[in-house]
Each structure stands twice: as structure tokens, then as C-alpha cells.
C-alpha positions in Angstrom: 1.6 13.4 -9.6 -0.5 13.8 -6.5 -2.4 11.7 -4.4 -6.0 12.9 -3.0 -6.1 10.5 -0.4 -7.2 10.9 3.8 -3.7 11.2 5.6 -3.6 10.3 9.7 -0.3 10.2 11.2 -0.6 10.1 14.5 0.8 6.2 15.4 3.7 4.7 14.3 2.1 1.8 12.4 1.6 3.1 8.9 -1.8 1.2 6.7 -2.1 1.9 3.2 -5.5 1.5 1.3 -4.9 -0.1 -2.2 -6.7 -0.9 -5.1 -5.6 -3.5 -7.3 -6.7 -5.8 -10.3 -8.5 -8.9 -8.5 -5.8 -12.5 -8.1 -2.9 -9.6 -8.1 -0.4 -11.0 -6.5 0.5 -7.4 -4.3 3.1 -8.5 -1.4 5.4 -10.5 -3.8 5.2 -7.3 -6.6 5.9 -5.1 -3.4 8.5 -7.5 -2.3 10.4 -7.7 -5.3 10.0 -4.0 -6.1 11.6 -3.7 -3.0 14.5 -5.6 -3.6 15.0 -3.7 -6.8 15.1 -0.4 -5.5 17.3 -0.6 -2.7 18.8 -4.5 -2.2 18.3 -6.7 0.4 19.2 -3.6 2.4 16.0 -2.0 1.7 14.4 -5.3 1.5 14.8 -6.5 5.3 14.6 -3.0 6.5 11.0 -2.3 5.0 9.0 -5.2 6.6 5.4 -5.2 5.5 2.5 -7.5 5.3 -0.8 -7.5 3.5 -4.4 -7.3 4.7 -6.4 -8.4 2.1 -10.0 -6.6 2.8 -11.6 -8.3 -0.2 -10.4 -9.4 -3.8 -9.7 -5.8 -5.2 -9.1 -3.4 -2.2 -5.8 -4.8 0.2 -4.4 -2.7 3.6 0.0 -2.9 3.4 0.9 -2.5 6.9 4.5 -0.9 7.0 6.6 0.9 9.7 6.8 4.4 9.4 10.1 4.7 8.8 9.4 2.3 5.6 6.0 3.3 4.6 8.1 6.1 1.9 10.0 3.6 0.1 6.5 1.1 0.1 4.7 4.4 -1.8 7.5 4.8 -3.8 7.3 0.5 -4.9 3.6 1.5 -5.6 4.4 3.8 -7.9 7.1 2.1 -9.9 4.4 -0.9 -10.4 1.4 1.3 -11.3 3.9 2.9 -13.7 5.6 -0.2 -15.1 3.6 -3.5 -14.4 -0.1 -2.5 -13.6 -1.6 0.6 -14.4 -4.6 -0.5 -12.2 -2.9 0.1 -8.9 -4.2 3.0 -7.0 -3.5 4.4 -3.3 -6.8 5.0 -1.5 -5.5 6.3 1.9 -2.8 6.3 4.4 -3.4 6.3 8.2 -1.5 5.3 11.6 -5.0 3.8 12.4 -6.2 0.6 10.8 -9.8 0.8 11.8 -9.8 4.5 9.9 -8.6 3.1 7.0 -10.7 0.1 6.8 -13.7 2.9 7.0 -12.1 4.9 4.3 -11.7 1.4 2.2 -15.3 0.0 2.7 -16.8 3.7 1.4 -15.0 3.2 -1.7 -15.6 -0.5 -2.3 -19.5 0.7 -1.1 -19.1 3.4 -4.2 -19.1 0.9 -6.9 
């Protein structure tokens, strides 16, 4: 499967753009995804936190040594739990992936 999505890498601050179902509960599904793929080792070791940019589109801020293994709890819940799940971008800047979020919220 293959993403078609902006990538900037250039800071070590990792945002992802995501679309979700609106009321989606995304940090405790990411959470607990988490804790399902690699134990509390995996758990503590990825820290992340959610931006929510409005009721459908949310920013996960991860480190970039975690942001892999935060894709890869994306894709276990778009393929098991939510189908409605999709990544929009991923950048090391947070005001360039705000822009790319607003143009696809703007799109609708």
C-alpha cells in the first residue's frame, strides 16, 4: 500500500496529518495500539500527543525516532477498527502541515 502524501524531514519533531471519523477517539486507539504492538516498551518509548485541528482532521505529534511505529498503529486501526482513517501528510514542520491539512478540509 502506498501513501501519496507531502513528506518534509528536515526537524526532529515529526506531525502527522490525519483524517478520522468525527467523536473518534484517536490518542487512546493510538495508545492502545501501541501497547499492543510492542508492550509497555514500545508504549513509553513512543510518546505522542494529539492536535485536534477540527472534528475530522487531527495533527499526532511523535518523535522521529517513534513516528514509524505511530504509522504502523495507523495502519493496523484503518485495517482492523476504522476503515475511515487516512494519513494526509507527514512533516518536521507543524505550520506546513497545518497548510497541507486546511487545503484538504478546504476541498470538501
Amino acid at each position: 500500500m502506498k501513501f501519496k502524501i507531502p513528506i518534509d524531514l528536515k526537524e526532529r519533531r515529526r506531525y502527522v496529518c490525519v483524517r478520522h471519523p468525527e467523536g473518534y477517539p484517536l490518542l487512546d486507539k493510538t495508545r492502545k495500539t501501541l501497547m499492543i504492538i510492542g508492550g509497555l516498551k514500545c508504549l513509553s518509548y513512543s510518546k505522542i500527543s494529539v492536535i485536534n485541528l477540527n472534528r475530522e482532521i487531527s495533527v499526532i505529534r511523535a518523535s522521529e525516532s517513534s513516528v514509524k511505529a505511530v504509522l504502523t498503529a495507523l495502519l493496523i486501526l484503518k485495517y482492523t477498527e476504522c476503515s475511515e482513517i487516512d494519513v494526509i501528510g507527514l512533516s518536521g514542520n507543524l505550520r506546513k502541515i497545518k497548510e497541507v491539512c486546511s487545503r484538504i478540509h478546504d476541498k470538501k
